[in-house]
N, C-alpha and C positions, 0 to 999 in steps of 0.2 A: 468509231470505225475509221480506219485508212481508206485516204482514197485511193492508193492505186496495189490494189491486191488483183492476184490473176490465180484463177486456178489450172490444174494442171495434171494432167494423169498421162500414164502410161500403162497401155494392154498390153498385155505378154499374153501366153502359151496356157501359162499355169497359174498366174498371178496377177492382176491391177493395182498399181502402185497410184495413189492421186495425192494432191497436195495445193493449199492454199499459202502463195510466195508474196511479199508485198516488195517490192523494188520500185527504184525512181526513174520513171520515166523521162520526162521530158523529152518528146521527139524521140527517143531512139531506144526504150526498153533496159533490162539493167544490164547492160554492158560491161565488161568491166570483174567486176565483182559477183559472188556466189549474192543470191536476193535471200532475205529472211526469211525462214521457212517458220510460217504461220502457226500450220495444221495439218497433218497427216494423216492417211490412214493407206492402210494396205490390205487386199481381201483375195482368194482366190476365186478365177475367172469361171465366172457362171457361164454354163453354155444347154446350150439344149437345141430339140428341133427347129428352133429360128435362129441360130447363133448369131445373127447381127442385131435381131431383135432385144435378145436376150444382156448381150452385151450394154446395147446403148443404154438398156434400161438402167443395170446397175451403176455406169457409167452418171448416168445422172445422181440415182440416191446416193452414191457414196459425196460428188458436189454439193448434194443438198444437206447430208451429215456434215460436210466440212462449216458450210457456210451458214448452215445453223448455227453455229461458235464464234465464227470468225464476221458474218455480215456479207452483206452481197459482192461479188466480185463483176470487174469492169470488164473480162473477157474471161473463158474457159479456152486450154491447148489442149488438144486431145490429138494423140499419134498410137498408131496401131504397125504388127508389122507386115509382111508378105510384099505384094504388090501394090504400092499406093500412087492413086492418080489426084497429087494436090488439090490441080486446079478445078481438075470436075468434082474434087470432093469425094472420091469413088473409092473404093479397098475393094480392089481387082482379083485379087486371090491372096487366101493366107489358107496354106493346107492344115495346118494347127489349130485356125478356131472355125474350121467347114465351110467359109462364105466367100462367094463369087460375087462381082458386080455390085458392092452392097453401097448403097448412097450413104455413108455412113455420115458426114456433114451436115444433109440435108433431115436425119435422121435423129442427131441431137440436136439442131437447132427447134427440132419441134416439143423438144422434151426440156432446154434451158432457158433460163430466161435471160439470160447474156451472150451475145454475140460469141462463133466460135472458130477458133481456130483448127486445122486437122492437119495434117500430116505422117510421117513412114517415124517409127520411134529408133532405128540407126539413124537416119538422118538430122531427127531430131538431135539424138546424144551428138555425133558429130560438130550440129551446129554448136550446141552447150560447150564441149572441149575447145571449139575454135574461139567461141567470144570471153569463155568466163575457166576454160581450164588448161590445159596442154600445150594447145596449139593458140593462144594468145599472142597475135603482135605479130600473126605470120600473113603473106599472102596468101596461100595458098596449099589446103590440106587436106591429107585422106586420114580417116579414122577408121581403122580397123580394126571389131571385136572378131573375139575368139571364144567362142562357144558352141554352144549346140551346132549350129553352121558358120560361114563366113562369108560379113559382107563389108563393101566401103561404102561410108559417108564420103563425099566429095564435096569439096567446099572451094570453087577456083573463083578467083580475083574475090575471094568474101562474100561469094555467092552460092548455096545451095546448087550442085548440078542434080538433075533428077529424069530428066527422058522419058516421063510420064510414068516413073517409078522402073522404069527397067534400068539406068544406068547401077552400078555399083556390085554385081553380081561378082566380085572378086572371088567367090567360092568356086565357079566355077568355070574360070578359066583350064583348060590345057597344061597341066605341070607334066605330060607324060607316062604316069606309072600302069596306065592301060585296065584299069579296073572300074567295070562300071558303079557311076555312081545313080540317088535314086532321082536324078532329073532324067538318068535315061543315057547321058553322055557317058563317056570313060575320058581317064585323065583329070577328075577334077580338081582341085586342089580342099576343099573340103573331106575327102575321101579318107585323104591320112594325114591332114593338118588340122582340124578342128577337136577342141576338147572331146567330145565324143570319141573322134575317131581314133587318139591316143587311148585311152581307155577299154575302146573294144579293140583295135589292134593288139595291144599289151595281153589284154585278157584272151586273145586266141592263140599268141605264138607261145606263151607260158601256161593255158588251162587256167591262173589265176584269176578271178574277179579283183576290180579296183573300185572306190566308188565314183572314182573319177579322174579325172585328168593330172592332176596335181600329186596324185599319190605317187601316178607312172613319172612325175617329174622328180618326187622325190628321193624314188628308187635308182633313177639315173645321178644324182648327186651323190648316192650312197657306189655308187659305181655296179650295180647290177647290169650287165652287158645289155639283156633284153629290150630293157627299159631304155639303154643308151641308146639302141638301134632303133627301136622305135621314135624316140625322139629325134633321134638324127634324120629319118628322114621327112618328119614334121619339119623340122628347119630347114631342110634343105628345099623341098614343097613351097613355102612361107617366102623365105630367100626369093626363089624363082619369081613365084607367082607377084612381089613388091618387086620384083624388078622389071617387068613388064606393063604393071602399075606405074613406074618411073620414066619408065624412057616414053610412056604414052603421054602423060601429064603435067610428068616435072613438078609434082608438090615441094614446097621448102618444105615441110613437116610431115613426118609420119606416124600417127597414133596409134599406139598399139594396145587397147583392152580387152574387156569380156574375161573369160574365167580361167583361159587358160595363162592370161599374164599377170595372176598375180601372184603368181613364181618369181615376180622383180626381176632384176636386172640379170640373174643366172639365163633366164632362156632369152630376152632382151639382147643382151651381149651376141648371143648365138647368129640369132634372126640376123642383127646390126652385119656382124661380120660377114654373115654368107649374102648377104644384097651389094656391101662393097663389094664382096670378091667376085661380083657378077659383072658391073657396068663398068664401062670402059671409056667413053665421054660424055655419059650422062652423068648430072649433078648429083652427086650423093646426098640426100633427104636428111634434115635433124630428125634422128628414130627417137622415138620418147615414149614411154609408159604413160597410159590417160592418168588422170587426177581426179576423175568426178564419179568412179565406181559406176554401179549399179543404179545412182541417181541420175545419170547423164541424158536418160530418156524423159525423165518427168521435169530437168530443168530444162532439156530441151522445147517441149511442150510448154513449158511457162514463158520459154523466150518466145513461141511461137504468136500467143496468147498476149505479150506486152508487145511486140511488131504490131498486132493487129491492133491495140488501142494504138499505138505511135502512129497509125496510118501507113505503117511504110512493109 
């Protein structure tokens, strides 16, 4: 067996991705470099009338199936999403898997036998693209996915910003379009900028069904007007809302993934241009497509996991 294996999961909505990484330590976790992916497994998210309950449990057997194969591991990362309070260990509210206030830290530490690390799973991915993808070699970066909703990782001077899980809420800033959205505000920029909200915009002004976001991007490349104007005001939404992400911040980097970017560089290009054509002495951000997909959360989680063996 390797001495320094971490395991590492990521809860979603619908799905648990976990994974057993063995990377080289020494003081400072696998930096640098994607870590050797041991063992995996992926399972869809058990929930029931204790859904923190429920969670942690599986959270644990799917570790204990990895490390069945692989040999004990020196820390477990576990990051979940919604509202998370690191330091007290606490998952504040996530309306996707029904649970308020759940000590979720304090909740596998009774269920593992390895030391655990917890954390918010954007933030996680965030950190993963800052140390080992994207945003590599920068001071200072927001990671931005695009899917279901919209959130940033913030990552200033190479540190995790988090506000006791409330910073990052970039979905719902004020872009103006006056429609409410379902936190209750209007104007938010998740409204008509997240892959959902292409998807079901597209599919109300044409009657059509899409099955997602990318189709309505397709149809815009085909030059279907619809689909253009829909898109058009996703980017212009996107534009605004990183540009008040900029002039508040000033990241050198800005990451762009989740599902609606991997349309590459065709909606990229878009986004890039309408945030130039916004700021006027503020630094224009390197905009980059993420590199670490849908794994971004679970290597975040393993970097969390190898931090906590480094002590640091």
């Amino acid at each position: 067996m390797a001495a320094n294996l971490v395991a590492a999961v990521d809860v979603g909505g619908t799905s648990v991705k976990a994974a057993v990484y063995e990377g080289v330590f020494e003081g400072r976790g696998f930096d640098g470099e994607r870590p050797h992916v041991v063992a995996s497994l992926r399972a869809a998210t058990e929930l029931s009338g204790d859904p923190a309950g429920s969670v942690t449990r599986q959270v644990a057997r799917m570790i204990g199936e990895l490390t069945a194969a692989t040999g004990p591991v020196l820390a477990a990362g576990v990051v979940v999403p919604g509202i998370v309070d690191e330091a007290a260990g606490v998952a504040r509210f996530a309306a996707n898997l029904g649970w308020r206030d759940a000590p979720l830290r304090k909740m596998l530490e009774a269920l593992l036998p390895s030391p655990v690390a917890f954390g918010h799973d954007v933030t996680a991915g965030g950190l993963a693209e800052y140390r080992i993808g994207a945003a590599r070699g920068f001071g200072s970066a927001a990671f931005v996915p695009v899917g279901t909703g919209i959130a940033a990782a913030l990552v200033l001077d190479g540190k995790p910003y988090r506000a006791a899980g409330h910073a990052g809420e970039l979905g719902h800033l004020d872009v103006g379009h006056g429609v409410r959205c379902g936190c209750g505000a209007t104007g938010c920029l998740e409204v008509v900028a997240s892959a959902s909200a292409l998807a079901r915009r597209y599919a109300r002004r044409t009657g059509k069904v899409v099955a997602g976001s990318l189709e309505v991007v397709a149809a815009a490349r085909t030059g279907d007007p619809d689909a253009e104007a829909v898109l058009a005001d996703a980017v212009a939404a996107l534009g605004d809302g990183l540009r008040t992400l900029v002039t508040l911040l000033a990241p050198d980097v800005v990451v762009l993934g989740g599902g609606l970017f991997r349309s590459g560089e065709f909606l990229l290009g878009r986004v890039r241009r309408r945030l130039a054509d916004g700021l006027t002495f503020q630094p224009l951000p390197e905009v980059r497509l993420a590199e670490l997909g849908d794994e971004a959360g679970c290597l975040g989680a393993g970097l969390l996991a190898a931090d906590l063996v480094a002590g640091r």
